[in-house]
C-alpha positions in Angstrom: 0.0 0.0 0.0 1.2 3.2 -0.8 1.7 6.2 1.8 -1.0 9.5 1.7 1.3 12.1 1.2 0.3 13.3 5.1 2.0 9.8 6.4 5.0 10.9 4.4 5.1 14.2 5.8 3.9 12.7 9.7 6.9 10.4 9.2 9.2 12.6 8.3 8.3 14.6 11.5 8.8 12.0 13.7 12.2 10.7 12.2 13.4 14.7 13.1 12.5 14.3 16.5 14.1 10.8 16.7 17.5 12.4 15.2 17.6 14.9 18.3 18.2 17.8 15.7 17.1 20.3 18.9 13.7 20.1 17.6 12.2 19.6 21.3 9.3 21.2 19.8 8.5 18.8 16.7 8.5 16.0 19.5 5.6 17.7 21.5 3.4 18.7 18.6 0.0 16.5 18.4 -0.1 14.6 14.9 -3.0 16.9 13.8 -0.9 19.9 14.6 1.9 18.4 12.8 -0.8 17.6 9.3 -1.8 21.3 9.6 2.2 22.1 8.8 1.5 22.7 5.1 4.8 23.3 4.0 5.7 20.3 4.5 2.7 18.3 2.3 4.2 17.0 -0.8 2.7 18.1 -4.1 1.2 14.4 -5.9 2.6 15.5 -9.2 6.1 15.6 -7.8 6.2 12.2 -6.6 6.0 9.9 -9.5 7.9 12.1 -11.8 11.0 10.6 -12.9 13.8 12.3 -11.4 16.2 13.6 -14.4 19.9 13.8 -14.1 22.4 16.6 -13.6 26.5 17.6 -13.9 27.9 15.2 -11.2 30.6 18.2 -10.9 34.1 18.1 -9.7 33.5 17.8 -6.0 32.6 14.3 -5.8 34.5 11.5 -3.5 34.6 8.2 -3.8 35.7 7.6 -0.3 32.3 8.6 1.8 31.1 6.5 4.1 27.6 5.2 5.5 26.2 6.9 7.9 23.2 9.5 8.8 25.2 12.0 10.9 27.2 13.8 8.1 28.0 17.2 10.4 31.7 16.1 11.9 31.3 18.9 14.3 30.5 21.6 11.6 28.7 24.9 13.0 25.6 25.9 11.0 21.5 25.1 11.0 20.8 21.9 12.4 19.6 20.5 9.0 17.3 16.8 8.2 17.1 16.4 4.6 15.0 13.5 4.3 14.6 11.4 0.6 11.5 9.5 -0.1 12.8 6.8 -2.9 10.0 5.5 -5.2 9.1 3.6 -8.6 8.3 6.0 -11.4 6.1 3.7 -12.6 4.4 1.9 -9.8 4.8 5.0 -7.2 5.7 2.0 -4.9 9.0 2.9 -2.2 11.8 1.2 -3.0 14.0 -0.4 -0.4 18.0 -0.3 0.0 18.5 2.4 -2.4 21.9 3.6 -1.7 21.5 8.1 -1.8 25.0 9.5 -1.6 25.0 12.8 -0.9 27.6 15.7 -0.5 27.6 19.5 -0.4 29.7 22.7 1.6 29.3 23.8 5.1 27.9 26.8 6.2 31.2 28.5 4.3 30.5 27.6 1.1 33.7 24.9 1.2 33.7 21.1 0.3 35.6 18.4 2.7 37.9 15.6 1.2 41.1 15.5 -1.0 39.6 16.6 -4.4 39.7 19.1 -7.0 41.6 22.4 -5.7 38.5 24.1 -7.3 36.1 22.7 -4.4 38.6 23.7 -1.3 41.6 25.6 -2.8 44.7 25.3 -0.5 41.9 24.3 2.5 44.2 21.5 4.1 42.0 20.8 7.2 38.7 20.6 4.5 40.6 18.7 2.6 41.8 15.8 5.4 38.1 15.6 6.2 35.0 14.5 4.7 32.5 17.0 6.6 28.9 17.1 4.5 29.4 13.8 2.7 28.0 10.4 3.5 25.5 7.4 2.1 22.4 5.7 3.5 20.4 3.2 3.0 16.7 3.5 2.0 14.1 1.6 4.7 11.4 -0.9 3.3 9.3 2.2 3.6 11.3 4.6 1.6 12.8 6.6 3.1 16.6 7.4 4.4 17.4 10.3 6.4 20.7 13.0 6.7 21.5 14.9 9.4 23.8 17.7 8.2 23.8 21.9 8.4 22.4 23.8 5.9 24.7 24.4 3.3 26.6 27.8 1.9 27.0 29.6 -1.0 30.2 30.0 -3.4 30.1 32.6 -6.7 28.3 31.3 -9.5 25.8 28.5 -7.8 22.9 28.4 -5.5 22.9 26.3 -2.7 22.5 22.4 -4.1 23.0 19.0 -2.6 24.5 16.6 -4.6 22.9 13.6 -5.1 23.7 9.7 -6.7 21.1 7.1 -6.0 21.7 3.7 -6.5 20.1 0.7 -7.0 21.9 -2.5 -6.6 25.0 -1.2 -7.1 24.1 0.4 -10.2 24.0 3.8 -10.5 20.5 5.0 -11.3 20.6 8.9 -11.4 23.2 11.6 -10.5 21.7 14.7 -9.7 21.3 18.1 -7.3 18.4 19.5 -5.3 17.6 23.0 -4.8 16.4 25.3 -1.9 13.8 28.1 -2.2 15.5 31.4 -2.4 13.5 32.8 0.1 15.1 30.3 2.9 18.8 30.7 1.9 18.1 34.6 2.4 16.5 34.4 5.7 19.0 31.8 6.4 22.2 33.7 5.1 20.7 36.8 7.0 19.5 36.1 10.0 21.3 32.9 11.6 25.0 33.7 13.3 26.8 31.0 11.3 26.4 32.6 7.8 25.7 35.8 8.7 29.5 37.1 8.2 28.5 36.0 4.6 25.2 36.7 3.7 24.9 38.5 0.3 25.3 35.3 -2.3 25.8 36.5 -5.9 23.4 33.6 -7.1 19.8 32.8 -7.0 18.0 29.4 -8.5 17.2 31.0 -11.6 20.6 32.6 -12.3 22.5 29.5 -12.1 24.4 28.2 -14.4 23.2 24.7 -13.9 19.9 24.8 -13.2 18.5 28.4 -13.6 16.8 29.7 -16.8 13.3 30.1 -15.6 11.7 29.1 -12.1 9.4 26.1 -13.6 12.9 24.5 -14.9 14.2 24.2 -11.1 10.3 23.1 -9.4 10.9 19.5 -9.9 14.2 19.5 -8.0 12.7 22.1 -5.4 12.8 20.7 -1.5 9.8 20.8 0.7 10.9 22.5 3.7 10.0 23.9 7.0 11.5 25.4 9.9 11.0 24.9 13.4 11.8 28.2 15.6 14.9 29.7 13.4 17.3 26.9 15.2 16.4 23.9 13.0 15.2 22.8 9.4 13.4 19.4 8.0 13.5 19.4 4.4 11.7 16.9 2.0 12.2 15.3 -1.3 11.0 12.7 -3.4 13.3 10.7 -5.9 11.8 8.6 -8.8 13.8 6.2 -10.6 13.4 3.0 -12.9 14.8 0.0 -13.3 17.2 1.3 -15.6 20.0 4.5 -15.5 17.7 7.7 -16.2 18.5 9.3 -19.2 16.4 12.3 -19.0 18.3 15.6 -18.2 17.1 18.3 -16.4 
């Protein structure tokens, strides 16, 4: 049986709490409380939509590891990005999806010995692999990330990096977007970015995804905040049986 999309979003609740992300207050709201948070309701015609691929980049590292905690001390907002893995076809979750994910800290840098371009001359970012890390989907679905909201460089807006797997094969490479209105208020208003706060790029000025605002919907996340101090953010991934070979 498939979920209604307000068991997604009452799950995805719940799995915050469980994570201890400081969100003291998620754990005490009643379940209808937590169905009236609308931001978080995912949109039906997002969730069977194939999920088309995008520019891997040169920040990826072959070296992460599994695991949900992906912060390695790093300051910023307490972040849950949590991926709902289904059939394109069938709308049916798929189980043991491998999602490996990467992206900057609060600064705007990438961890791990890469491409100068992601970290420059960096050393410490570059002996450790802060905002990186793999999981597993659940039978339901669903595999969760704690991390911080992630910063700006020139010339993107703020992505995660994503490769989902299935079996071992690679199904998709992509990256998933923020609205623009939360990395201001973020960039502006919480101490960890606000040294930083003015980034030159918005979603529809980047020069991967931007163009027009319909082009960058379908890789939108759903996400809500909970009292300035932490943030649960949503997405669904579709995939077949085969590599995608749409791009976005």
């Amino acid at each position: 049986m498939s979920m209604s999309r307000r068991e997604w979003m009452a799950r995805s609740l719940q799995a915050a709490a469980a994570l201890s992300l400081g969100m003291g207050s998620v754990s005490a709201m009643r379940r209808d409380d937590q169905l009236k948070a609308g931001t978080l309701d995912l949109n039906p015609s997002d969730v069977c939509t194939l999920t088309c691929a995008q520019t891997l980049g040169p920040c990826y590292y072959s070296g992460t590891v599994v695991r949900q905690d992906l912060t390695e001390g790093k300051a910023g907002l307490s972040t849950l990005l949590a991926f709902l893995v289904v059939n394109a076809d069938t709308c049916q979750p798929i189980e043991n999806a491998a999602i490996d994910i990467w992206h900057t800290d609060a600064g705007g840098v990438y961890s791990a010995p890469i491409s100068t371009m992601c970290n420059g001359i960096n050393s410490p970012a570059r002996q450790q692999t802060f905002c990186r890390g793999v999981q597993m989907t659940a039978s339901d679905g669903w595999a969760h990330f704690k991390t911080v909201y992630r910063g700006w460089y020139s010339g993107r807006t703020p992505h995660i990096h994503a490769t989902i797997r299935a079996g071992g094969s690679e199904m998709v490479t992509t990256q998933f977007y923020f609205p623009d209105d939360l990395s201001t208020h973020i960039y502006h208003t919480h101490p960890a970015y606000t040294s930083r706060p003015n980034r030159d790029t918005t979603n529809t000025s980047d020069n991967v995804i931007g163009g027009s605002a319909s082009r960058v919907t379908p890789f939108l996340f759903r996400p809500k905040l909970f009292g300035e101090n932490s943030l649960v953010a949503l997405k669904v991934i579709a995939i077949r049986s085969l590599r995608t070979t749409c791009a976005a």
